[in-house]
C-alpha positions in Angstrom: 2.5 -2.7 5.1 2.2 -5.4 2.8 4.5 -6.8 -0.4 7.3 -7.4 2.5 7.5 -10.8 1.5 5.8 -12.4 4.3 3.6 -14.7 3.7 -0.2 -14.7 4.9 -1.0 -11.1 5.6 -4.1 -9.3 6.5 -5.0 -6.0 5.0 -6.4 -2.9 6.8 -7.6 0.0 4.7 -7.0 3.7 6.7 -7.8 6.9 4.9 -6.1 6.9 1.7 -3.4 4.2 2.4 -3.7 0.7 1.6 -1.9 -0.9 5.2 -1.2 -4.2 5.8 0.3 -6.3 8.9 1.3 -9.8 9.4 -1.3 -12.1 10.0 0.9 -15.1 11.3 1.3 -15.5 14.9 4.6 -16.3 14.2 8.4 -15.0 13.5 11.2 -16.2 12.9 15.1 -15.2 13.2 14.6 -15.2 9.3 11.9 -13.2 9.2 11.8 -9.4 8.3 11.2 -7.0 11.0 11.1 -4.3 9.7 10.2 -3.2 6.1 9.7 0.3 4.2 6.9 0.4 1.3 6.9 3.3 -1.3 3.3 2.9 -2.7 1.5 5.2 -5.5 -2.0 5.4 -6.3 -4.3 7.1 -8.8 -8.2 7.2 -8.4 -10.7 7.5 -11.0 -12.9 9.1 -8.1 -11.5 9.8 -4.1 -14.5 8.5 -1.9 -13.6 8.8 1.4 -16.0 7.2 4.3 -19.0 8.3 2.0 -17.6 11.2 1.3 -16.4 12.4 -2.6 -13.2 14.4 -1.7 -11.8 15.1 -5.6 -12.4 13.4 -8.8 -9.4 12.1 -10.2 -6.9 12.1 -7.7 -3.2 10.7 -6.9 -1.5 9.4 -4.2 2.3 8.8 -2.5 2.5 7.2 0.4 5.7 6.2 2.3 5.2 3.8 5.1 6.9 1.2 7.6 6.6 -1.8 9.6 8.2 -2.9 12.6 7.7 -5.7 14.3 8.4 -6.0 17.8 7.3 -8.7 18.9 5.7 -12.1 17.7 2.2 -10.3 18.2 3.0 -6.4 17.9 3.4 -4.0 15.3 3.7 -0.8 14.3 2.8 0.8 11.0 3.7 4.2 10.4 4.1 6.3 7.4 3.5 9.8 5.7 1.3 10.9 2.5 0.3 12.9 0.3 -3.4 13.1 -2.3 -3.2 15.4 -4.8 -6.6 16.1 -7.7 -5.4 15.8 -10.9 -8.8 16.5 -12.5 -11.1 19.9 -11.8 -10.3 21.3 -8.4 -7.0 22.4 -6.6 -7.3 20.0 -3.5 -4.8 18.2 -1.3 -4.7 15.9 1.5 -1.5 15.5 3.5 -1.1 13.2 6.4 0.9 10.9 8.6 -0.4 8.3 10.6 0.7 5.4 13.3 -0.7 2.3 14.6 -0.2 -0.1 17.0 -1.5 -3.4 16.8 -1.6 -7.0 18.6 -3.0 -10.1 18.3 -4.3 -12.2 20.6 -5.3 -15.7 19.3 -7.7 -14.8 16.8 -8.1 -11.1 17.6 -5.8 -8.2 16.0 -6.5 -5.0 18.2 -5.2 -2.1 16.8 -4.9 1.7 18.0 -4.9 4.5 15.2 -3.5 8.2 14.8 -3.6 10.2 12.1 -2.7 13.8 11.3 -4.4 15.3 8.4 -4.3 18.9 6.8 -6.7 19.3 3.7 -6.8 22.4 1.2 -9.1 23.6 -0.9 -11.5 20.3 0.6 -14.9 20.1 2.0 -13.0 18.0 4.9 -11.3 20.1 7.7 -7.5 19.7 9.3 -7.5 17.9 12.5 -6.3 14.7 14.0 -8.7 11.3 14.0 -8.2 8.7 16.7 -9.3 5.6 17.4 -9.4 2.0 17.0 -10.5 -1.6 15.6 -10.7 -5.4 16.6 -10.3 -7.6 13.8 -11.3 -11.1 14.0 -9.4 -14.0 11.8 -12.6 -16.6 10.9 -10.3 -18.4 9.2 -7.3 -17.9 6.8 -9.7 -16.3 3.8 -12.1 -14.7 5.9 -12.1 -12.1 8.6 -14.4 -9.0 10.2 -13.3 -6.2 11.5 -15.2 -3.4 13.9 -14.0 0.2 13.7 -14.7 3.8 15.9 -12.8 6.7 15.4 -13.4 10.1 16.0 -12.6 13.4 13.9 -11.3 16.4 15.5 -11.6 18.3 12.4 -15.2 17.1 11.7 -16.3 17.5 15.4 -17.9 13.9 15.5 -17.1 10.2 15.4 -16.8 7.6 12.7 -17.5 4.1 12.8 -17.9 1.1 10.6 -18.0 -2.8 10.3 -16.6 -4.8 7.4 -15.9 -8.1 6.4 -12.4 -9.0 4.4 -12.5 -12.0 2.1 -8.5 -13.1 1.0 -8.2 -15.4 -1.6 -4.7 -16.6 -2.8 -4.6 -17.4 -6.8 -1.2 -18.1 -6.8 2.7 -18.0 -5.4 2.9 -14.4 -7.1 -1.1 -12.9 -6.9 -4.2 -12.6 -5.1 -7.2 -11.0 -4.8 -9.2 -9.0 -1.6 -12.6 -8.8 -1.3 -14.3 -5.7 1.5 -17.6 -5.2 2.1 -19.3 -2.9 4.9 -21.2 -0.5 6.3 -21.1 3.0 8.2 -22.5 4.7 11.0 -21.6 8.1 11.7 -22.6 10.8 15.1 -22.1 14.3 13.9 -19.8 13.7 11.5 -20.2 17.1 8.8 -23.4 16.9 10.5 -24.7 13.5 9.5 -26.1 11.2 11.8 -27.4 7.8 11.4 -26.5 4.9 9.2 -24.5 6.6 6.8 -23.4 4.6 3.5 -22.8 0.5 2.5 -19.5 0.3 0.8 -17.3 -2.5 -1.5 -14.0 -2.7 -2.9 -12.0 -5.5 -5.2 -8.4 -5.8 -5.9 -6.0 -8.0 -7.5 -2.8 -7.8 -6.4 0.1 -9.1 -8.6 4.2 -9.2 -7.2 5.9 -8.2 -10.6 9.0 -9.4 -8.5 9.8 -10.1 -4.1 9.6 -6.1 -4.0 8.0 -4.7 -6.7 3.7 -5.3 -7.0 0.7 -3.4 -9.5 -3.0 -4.0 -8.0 -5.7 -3.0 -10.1 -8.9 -2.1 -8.1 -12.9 -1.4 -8.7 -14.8 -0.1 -5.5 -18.5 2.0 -5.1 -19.8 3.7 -2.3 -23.9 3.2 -1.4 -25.4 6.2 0.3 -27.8 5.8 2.8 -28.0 8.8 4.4 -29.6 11.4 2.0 -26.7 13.3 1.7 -24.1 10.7 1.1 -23.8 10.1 -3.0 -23.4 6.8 -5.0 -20.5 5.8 -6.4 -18.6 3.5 -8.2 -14.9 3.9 -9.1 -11.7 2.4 -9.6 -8.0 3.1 -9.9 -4.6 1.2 -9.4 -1.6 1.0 -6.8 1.7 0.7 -7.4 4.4 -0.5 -4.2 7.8 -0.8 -3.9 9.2 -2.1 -0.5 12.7 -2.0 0.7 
């Protein structure tokens, strides 16, 4: 997760958490090895993969880190989405991953357990995994499959992540992708280009707001257009 106070980290984005793991090949005796990372989030819209799950929605997430080793971690946590507009759905989940890096390279293998209600998406378990590649110390792409118990088919997508530091306490995150899916809800094909932009500001060493504006392209003819935005809120320990 991120906001542990460790400097250069890269962000991952799973289903509705905002993850993050060290991206320095290096630890020290001083450095944290383990951190937990209470994180809130309200959505003016909850797009999900191409997908609109609710329309205003909030998040809890609890999470942790552990690093064991100079190039393995694992992040691990538990959630729950909530609409707090029209509707009466819910998403609860909890998820592990385990991810090394090798030179350049961050592979990472993903679980997740989800149960929805009242939700277009069905309970099940998605597994899979990504390689992320460090261009440099702004830039990075990443290459992800998974597939969907629940929705029967697989999931995959490739991104770029642009990290720009604007100062000791803030920074921003740039993504940008796009989807394929195979039988996923029963949609096939190039599925939707996506984008997301947040600011992150540390209020203090634990406590951090980010403010973010995303939108969702469809390309398949059933996957809607979007754009939407919302905030997160994290507290680590």
């Amino acid at each position: 997760m991120k906001h542990f106070s460790i400097p250069h980290l890269l962000i991952l984005t799973s289903i509705t958490a905002q993850a993050y793991i060290q991206s320095s090949n290096e630890l020290t005796e001083r450095d944290i090895k383990f951190g937990l990372e209470g994180l809130t989030t309200w959505r003016s819209e909850y797009m999900y993969r191409g997908f609109k799950l609710a329309d205003k929605s909030m998040e809890f997430q609890l999470a942790g880190q552990v690093a064991l080793s100079n190039s393995e971690t694992i992040d691990l946590g538990l959630y729950f989405d909530t609409a707090t507009g029209d509707g009466n759905f819910t998403e609860t989940g909890a998820f592990i991953d385990f991810s090394k890096n090798i030179g350049d390279l961050t592979y990472t293998a993903k679980f997740t357990l989800r149960d929805y209600a009242n939700s277009t998406f069905k309970s099940g378990a998605d597994i899979g995994g990504s390689i992320s590649l460090k261009h440099n110390k702004n830039i990075d792409f990443t290459a992800l499959l998974t597939y969907d118990t629940g929705a029967s088919g697989a999931y995959s997508e490739l991104k770029t992540s642009y990290y720009k530091e604007l100062s000791i306490d803030s920074f921003i995150l740039f993504n940008a992708g796009i989807s394929a899916t195979a039988d996923y809800y029963d949609r096939s094909g190039i599925h939707h280009l996506f984008a997301k932009l947040e600011y992150t500001y540390n209020i203090s060493d634990n406590v951090s707001f980010t403010p973010f504006i995303g939108t969702s392209i469809g390309i398949h003819s059933k996957a809607p257009h979007s754009i939407y935005s919302g905030i997160n809120f994290a507290v680590s320990f």
